[in-house]
C-alpha positions as CSV (number, residue, x, y, z in Angstrom):
1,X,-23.5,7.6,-9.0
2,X,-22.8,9.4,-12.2
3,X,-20.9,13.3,-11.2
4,X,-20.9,15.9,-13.9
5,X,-20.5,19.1,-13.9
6,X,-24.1,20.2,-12.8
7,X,-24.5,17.8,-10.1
8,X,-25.1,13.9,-9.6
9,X,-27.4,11.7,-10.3
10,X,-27.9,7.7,-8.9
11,X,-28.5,5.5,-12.1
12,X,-28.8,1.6,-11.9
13,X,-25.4,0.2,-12.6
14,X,-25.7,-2.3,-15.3
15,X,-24.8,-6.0,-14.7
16,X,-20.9,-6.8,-15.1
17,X,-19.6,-9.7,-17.3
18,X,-16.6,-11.0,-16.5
19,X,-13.9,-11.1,-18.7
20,X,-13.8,-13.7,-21.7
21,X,-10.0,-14.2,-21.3
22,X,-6.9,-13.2,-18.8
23,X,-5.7,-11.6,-21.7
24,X,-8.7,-9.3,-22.2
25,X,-8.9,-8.6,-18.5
26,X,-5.2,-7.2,-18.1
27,X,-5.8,-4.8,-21.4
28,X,-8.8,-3.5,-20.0
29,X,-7.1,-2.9,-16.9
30,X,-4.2,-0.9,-19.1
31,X,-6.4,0.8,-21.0
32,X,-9.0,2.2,-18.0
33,X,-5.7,3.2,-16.1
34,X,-4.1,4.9,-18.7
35,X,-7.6,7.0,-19.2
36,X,-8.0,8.1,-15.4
37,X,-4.2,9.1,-14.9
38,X,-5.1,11.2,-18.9
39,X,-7.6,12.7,-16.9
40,X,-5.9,13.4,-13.4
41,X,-3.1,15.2,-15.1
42,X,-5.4,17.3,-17.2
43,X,-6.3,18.9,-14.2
44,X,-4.4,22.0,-13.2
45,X,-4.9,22.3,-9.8
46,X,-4.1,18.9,-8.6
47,X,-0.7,17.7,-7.7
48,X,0.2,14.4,-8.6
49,X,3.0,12.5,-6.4
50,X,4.5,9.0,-7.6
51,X,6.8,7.2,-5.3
52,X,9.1,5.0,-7.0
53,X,11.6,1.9,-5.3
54,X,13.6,-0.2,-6.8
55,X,11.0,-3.1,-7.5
56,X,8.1,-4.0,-10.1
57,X,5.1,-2.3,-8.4
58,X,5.6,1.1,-8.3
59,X,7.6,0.9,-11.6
60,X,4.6,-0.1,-13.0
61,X,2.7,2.9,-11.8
62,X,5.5,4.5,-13.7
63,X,4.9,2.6,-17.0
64,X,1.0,3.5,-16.4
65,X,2.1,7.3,-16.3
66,X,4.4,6.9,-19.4
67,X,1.3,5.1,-21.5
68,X,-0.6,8.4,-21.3
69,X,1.8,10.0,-23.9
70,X,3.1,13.3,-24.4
71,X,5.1,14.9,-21.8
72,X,2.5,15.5,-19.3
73,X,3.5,13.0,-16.9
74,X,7.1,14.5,-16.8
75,X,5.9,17.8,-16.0
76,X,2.8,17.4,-13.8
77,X,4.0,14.6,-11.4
78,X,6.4,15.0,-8.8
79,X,8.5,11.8,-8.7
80,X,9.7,10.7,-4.8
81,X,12.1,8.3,-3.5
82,X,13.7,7.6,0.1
83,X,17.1,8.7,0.2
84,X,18.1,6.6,3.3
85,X,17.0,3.2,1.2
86,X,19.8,2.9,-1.1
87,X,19.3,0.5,-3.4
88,X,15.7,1.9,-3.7
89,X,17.1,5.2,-4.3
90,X,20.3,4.0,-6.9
91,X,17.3,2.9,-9.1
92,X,15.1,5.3,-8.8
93,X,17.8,7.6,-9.9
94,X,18.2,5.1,-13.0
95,X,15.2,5.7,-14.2
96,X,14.8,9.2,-13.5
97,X,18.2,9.9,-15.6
98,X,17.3,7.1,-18.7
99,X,13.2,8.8,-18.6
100,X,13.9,12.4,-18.2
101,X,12.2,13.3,-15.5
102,X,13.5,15.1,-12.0
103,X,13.3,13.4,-8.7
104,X,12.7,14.6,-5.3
105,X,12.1,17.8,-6.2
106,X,9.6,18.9,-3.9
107,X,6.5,20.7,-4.3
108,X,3.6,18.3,-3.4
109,X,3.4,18.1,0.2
110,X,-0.3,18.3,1.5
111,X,-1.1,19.6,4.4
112,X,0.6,19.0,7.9
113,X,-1.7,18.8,10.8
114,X,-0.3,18.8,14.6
115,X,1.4,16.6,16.9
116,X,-1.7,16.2,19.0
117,X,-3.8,15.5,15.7
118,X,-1.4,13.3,14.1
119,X,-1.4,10.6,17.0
120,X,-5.1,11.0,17.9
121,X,-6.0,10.1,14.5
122,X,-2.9,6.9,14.7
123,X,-4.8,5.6,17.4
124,X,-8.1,5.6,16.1
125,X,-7.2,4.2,12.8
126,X,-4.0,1.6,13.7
127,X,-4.4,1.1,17.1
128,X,-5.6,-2.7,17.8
129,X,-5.5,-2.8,13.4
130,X,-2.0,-2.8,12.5
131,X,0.8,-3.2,14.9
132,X,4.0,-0.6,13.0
133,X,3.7,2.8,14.0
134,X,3.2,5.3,10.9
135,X,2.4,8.8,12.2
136,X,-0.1,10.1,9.4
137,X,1.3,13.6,10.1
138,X,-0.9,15.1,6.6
139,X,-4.2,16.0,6.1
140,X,-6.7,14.8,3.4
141,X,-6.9,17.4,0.3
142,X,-8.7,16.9,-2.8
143,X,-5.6,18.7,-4.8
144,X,-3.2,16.3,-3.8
145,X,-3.1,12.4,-5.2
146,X,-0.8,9.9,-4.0
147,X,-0.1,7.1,-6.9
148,X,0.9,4.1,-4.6
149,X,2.1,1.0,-5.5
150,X,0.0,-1.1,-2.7
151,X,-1.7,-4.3,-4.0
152,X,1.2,-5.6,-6.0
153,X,1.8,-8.5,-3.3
154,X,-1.4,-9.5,-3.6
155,X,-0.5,-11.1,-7.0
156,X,2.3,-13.2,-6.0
157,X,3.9,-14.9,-3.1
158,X,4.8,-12.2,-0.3
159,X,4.7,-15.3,2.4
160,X,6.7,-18.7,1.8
161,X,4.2,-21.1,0.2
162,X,3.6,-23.7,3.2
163,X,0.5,-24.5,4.8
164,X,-1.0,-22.0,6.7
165,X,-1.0,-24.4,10.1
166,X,2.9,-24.4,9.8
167,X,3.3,-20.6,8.8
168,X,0.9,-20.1,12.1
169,X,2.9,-22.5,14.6
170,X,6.3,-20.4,14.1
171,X,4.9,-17.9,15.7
172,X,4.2,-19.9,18.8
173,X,6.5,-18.1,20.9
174,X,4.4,-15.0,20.5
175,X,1.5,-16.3,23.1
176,X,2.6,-16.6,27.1
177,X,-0.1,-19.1,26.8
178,X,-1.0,-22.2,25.3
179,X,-5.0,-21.4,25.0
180,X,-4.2,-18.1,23.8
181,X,-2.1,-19.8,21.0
182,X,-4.6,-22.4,19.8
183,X,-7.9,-19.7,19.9
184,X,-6.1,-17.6,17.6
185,X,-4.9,-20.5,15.2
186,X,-8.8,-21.5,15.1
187,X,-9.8,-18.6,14.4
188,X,-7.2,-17.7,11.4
189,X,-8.3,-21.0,10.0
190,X,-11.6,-20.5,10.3
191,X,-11.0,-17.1,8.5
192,X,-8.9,-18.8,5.7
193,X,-10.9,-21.4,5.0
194,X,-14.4,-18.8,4.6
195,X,-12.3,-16.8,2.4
196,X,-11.1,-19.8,0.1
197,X,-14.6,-21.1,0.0
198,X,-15.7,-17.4,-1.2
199,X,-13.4,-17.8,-4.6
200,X,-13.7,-18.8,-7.9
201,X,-10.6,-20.1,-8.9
202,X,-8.1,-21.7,-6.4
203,X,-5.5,-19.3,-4.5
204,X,-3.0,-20.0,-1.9
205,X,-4.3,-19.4,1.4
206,X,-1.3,-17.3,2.2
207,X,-1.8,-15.2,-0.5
208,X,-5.4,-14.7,0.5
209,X,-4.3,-13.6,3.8
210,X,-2.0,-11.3,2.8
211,X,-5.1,-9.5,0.1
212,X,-7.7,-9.7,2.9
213,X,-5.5,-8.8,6.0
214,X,-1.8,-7.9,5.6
215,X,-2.1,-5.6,2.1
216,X,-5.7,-4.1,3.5
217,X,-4.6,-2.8,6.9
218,X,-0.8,-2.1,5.7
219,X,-2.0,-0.6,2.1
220,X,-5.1,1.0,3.3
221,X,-3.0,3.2,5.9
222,X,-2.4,6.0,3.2
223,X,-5.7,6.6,2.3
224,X,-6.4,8.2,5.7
225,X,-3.7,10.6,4.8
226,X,-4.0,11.4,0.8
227,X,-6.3,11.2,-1.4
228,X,-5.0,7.5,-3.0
229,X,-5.1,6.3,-6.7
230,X,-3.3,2.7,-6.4
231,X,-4.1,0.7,-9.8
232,X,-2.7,-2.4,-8.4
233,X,-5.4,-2.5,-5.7
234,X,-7.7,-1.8,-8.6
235,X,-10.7,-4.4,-9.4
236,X,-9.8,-4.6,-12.6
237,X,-6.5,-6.1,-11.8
238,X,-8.3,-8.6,-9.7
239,X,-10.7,-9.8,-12.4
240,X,-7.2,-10.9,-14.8
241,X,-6.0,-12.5,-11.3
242,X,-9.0,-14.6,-11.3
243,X,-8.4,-15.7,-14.9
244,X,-5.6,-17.0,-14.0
245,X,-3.7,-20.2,-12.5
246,X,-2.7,-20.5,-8.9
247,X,0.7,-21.6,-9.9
248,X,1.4,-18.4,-12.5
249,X,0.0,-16.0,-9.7
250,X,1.7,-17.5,-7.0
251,X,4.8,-17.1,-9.5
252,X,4.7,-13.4,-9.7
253,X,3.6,-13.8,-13.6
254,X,0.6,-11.3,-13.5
255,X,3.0,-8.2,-12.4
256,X,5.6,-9.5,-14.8
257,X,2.8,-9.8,-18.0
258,X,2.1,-6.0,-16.7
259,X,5.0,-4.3,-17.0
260,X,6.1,-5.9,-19.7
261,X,2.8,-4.9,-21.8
262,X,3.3,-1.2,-20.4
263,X,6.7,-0.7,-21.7
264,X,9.4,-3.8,-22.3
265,X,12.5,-2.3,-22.1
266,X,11.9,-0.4,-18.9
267,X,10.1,-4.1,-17.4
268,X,13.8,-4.9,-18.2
269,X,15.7,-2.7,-15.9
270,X,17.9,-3.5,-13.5
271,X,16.0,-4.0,-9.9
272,X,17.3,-3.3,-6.8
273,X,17.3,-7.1,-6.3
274,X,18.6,-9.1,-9.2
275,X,16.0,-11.7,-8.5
276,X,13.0,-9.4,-8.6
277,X,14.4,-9.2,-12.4
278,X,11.7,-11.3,-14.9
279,X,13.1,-15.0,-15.1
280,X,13.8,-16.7,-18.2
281,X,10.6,-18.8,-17.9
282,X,8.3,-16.0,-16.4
283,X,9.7,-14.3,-20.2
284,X,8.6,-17.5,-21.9
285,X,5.1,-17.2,-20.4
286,X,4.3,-13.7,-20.9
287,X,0.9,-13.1,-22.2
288,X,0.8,-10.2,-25.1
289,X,-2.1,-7.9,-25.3
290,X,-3.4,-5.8,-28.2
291,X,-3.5,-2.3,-27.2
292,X,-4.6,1.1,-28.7
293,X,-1.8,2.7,-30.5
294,X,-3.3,5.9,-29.7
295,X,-3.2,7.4,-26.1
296,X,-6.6,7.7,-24.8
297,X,-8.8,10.9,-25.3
298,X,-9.2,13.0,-22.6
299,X,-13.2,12.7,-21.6
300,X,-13.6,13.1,-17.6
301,X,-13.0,15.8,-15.0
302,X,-11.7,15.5,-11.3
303,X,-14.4,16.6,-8.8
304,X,-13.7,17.8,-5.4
305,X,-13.1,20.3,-2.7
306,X,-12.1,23.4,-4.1
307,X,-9.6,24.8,-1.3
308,X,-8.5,28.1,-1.4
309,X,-6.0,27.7,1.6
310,X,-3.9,24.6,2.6
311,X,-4.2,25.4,6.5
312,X,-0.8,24.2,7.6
313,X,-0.2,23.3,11.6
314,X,3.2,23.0,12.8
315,X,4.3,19.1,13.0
316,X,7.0,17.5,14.9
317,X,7.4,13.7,14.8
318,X,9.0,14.2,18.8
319,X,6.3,15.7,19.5
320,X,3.8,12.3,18.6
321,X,6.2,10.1,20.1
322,X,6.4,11.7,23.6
323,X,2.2,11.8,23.5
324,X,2.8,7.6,22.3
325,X,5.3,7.8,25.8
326,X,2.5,9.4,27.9
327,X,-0.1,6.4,26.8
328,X,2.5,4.0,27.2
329,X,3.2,4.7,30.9
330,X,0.0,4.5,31.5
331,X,-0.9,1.7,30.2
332,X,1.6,0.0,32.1
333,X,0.2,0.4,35.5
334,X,-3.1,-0.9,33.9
335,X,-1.8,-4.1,32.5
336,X,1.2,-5.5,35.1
337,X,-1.0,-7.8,37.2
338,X,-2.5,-9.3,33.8
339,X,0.5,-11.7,32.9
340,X,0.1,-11.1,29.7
341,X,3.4,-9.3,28.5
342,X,7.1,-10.7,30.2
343,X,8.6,-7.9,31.9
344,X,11.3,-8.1,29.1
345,X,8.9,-7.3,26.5
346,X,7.7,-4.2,28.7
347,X,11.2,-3.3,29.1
348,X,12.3,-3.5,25.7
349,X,9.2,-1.2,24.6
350,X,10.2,0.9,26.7
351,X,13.7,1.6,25.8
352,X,13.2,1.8,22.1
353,X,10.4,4.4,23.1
354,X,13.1,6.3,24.8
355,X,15.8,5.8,21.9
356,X,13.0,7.1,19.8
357,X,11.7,10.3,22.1
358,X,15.8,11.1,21.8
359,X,16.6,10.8,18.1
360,X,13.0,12.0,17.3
361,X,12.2,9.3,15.3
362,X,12.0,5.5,15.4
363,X,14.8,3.7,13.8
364,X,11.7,2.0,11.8
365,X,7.9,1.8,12.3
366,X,8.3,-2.4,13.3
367,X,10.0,-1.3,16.1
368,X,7.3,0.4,17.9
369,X,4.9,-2.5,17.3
370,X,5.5,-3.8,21.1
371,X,5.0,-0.7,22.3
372,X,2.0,0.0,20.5
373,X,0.7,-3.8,21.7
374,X,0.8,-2.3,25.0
375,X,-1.4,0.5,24.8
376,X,-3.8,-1.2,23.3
377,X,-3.8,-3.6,25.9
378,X,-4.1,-0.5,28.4
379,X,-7.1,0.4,26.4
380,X,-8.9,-3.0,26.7
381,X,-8.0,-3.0,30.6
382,X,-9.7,-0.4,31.4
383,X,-13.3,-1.7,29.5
């Protein structure tokens, strides 16, 4: 679909060739990046939002934004980190201080949409998908783009590397019965082994479960809520994956070879985990790519909604948790006589749904997965 300024058109899309070299791949990746952000921050009506921790994968979002040049990204990107994680924010405010550019300081929020909105639309999109509970309390707007680090874990070891039958049988005590255990270990196999036979090179079948499952339904949350650019998710950065061995990707060496290509001093940075640092092999290894010395030109536009008027509802997170309350209750009567959940585990969702409906918040979204379990099971009790 090709989109210009008079309307669209559908053309063929020409065959791609893969890559000739890892090398090749991760420049091209670099270089297309560097163009769209060029392009998003050209445009005056859009606010751009990067969020920035203390590890590689949003700092290289960051060394994406400072590859377009100029001053531009300073200016036209609001720069967010989360206070209450300290470390996260100590670093954050590192970079901020050695970059010159301001942090937390406001001014991108989309939207808000109401209590009643919010947690309709968490059921419809999480509910049964992914088990934490992250109220997406904004509404989609074209003038609002969130950079997100997603995908970065799909390029190295988020699980420990051990077979996929032990990483499954620690989680035996999960199942009240032994049936219910072994039907979902077949069919997690099953799953694995289908998505190993689907790729080119070898990967680790934990790895592939955390692209195709964990990083999909945990990643794709956001883009329910903003409009998303996350270049670690990108294709692109799959194709220079591919290219390379299971033991350098499993290594973390594909993030690493990034950043340091991007910018090397600020790859070099302190972390805010010494061993998220580059090793002195992962160094040794590093693959160096030719780039442009010049910043790319400017050639696209952003098309979208033109909104006159961000309609703003009012929004309390108290508010969502005592409708999550109200299911919950419900769904209690329905699924008691199942035997599926030990009246501990009812009790204990219970109470940290009442902490919660008190403090007006959850202490953290895991904490609201067994209460979330429940509702769904309410749900599928009353098929």
């Amino acid at each position: 679909m090709v989109i210009t300024p008079n309307g669209l058109t559908i053309q063929d899309r020409p065959a791609e060739l893969p890559p000739p070299s890892y090398e090749e791949a991760l420049g091209e990746h670099i270089t297309q990046w560097t163009s769209r952000l060029n392009t998003i921050l050209a445009q005056a009506e859009i606010r751009v939002r990067c969020d920035l921790s203390g590890g590689k994968d949003s700092r290289s979002n960051l060394g994406l934004l400072m590859s377009t040049g100029g001053s531009a990204w300073k200016e036209r990107t609001h720069f967010f980190s989360n206070r209450s994680r300290k470390e996260d924010y100590r670093i954050a405010s590192l970079l901020a201080k050695l970059h010159g550019f301001r942090l937390n300081s406001g001014g991108w929020q989309p939207p808000l949409q109401s209590a009643e909105s919010t947690y309709r639309q968490w059921k419809y999109d999480c509910l049964g998908i992914y088990g934490p509970v992250y109220f997406p309390h904004t509404r989609l707007t074209s003038r609002s783009i969130l950079l997100y680090g997603a995908g970065g874990e799909s390029y190295r070891s988020f699980y420990p590397l051990i077979s996929p039958e032990e990483f499954i049988d620690r989680h035996r005590n999960a199942f009240p019965r032994e049936q219910w255990f072994r039907e979902m270990k077949e069919q997690v196999l099953e799953d694995l082994n289908r998505l190993q036979g689907e790729m080119t090179t070898p990967v680790h079948p934990l790895i592939l479960h955390y692209r195709n499952f964990r990083d999909r339904c945990h990643g794709g949350r956001a883009t329910k809520s903003y409009l998303v650019a996350a270049p670690l998710a990108s294709k692109l950065l799959s194709a220079a994956a591919s290219l390379t061995s299971p033991e350098k990707l499993a290594s973390g060496q594909l993030i690493v070879d990034l950043l340091f290509n991007l910018n090397p001093a600020l790859s070099l940075l302190p972390y805010d985990d010494p061993k998220k640092s580059p090793s002195l092999s992962q160094l040794e290894r590093l693959s160096r790519i030719s780039l442009p010395a010049n910043r790319p030109e400017i050639q696209g536009e952003v098309f979208g909604m033109r909104v006159t008027e961000d309609v703003v509802e009012p929004y309390d997170e108290k508010d969502a948790i005592r409708l999550m309350f109200e299911d919950f209750q419900d769904a209690v009567t329905h699924v008691k006589g199942l035997d599926f959940f030990p009246k501990e585990y009812l009790e204990g969702a219970r109470r940290t749904l009442e902490t919660a409906l008190s403090n007006g918040r959850f202490d953290h979204a895991v904490a609201a997965t067994e209460a979330a379990h429940v509702i769904l099971a309410g749900e599928l009790a009353r098929l």
